[in-house]
C-alpha positions as CSV (number, residue, x, y, z in Angstrom):
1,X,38.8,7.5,-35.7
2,X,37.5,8.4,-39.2
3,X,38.1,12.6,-38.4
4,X,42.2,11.3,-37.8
5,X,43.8,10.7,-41.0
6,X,45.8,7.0,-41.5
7,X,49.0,8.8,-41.1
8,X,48.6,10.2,-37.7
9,X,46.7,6.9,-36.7
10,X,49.4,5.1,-37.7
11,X,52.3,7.3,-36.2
12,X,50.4,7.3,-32.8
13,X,49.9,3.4,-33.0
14,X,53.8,3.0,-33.8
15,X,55.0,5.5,-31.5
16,X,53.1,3.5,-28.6
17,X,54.3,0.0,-29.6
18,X,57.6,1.3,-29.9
19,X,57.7,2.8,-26.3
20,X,56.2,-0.3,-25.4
21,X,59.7,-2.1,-26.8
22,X,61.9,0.6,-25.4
23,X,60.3,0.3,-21.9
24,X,60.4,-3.5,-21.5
25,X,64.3,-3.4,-22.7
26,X,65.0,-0.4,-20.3
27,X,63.0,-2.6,-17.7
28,X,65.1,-5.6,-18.6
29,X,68.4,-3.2,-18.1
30,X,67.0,-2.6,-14.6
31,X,66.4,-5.9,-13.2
32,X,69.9,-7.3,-14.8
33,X,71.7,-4.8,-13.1
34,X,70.2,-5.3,-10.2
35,X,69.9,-8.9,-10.2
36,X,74.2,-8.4,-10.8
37,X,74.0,-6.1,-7.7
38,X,72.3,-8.3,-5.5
39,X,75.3,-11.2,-7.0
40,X,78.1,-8.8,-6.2
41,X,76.9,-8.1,-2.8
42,X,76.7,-12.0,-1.8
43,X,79.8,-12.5,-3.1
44,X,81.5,-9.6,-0.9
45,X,80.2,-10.6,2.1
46,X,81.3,-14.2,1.0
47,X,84.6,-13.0,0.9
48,X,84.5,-10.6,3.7
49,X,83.3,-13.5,5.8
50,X,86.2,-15.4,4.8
51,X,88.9,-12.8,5.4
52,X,87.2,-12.4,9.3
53,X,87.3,-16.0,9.5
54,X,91.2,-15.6,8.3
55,X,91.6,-13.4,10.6
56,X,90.0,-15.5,13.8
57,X,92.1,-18.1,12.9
58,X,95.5,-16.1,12.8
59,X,94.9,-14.4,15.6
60,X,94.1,-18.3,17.3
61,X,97.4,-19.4,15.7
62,X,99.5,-16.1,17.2
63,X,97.8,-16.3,20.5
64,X,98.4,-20.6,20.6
65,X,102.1,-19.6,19.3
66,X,102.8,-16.8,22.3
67,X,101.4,-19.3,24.5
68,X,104.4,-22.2,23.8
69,X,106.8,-19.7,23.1
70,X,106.2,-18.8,27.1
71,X,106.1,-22.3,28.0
72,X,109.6,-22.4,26.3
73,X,111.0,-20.1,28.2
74,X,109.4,-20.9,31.3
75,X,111.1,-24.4,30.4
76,X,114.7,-23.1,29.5
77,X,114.4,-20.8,32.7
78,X,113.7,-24.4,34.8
79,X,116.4,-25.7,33.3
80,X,118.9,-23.1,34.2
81,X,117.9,-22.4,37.8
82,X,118.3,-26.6,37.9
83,X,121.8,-26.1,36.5
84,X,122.8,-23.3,38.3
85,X,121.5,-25.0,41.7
86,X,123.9,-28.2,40.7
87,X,127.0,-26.3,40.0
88,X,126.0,-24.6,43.6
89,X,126.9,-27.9,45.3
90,X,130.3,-27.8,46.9
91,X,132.3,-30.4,45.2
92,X,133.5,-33.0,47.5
93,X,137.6,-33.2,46.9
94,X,141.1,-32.1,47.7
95,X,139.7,-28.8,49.1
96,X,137.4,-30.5,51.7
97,X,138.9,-30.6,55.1
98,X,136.8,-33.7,56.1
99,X,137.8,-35.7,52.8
100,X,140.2,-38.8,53.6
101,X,141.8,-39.6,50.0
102,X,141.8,-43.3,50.1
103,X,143.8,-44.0,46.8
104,X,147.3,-42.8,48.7
């Protein structure tokens, strides 16, 4: 060390502690940005999860709605063919030959 003058020791011994400090806060850089990666990822599938679940459910929801919206029908279509089968019976009156009107 005593052939290399104080001024080149010195600059060398600087130059390494400063790359030193640059490395650690380029290091530091790294792992926050990939600590906020790794966050950013959760959270997506967090919400990616939720919307699938959304989904599930409103498909659940349509499928249970289609399902009483048939029964509906099927009801109304009941009801009908029970209304059209009453006003099918022949009404017993003035136009049925075997009818004796009793209030004469």
């Amino acid at each position: 060390m005593s052939s290399i003058p104080n001024g080149i020791a010195g600059s060398l011994n600087q130059a390494a502690l400063q790359q030193g400090q640059v490395s650690r806060a380029n290091d530091a850089q790294q792992n926050d940005k990939a600590e906020r990666t790794r966050k950013m990822k959760q959270l997506l599938e967090k919400h990616t999860s939720a919307v699938e679940d959304s989904n599930e459910a409103e498909a659940q929801h349509l499928q249970v709605r289609k399902q009483q919206q048939a029964e509906e029908e099927h009801r109304r279509k009941r009801q009908q063919q029970h209304e059209d089968q009453r006003d099918n019976v022949a009404p017993v009156g003035d136009d049925d030959p075997n009818h004796i009107d009793l209030t004469a």
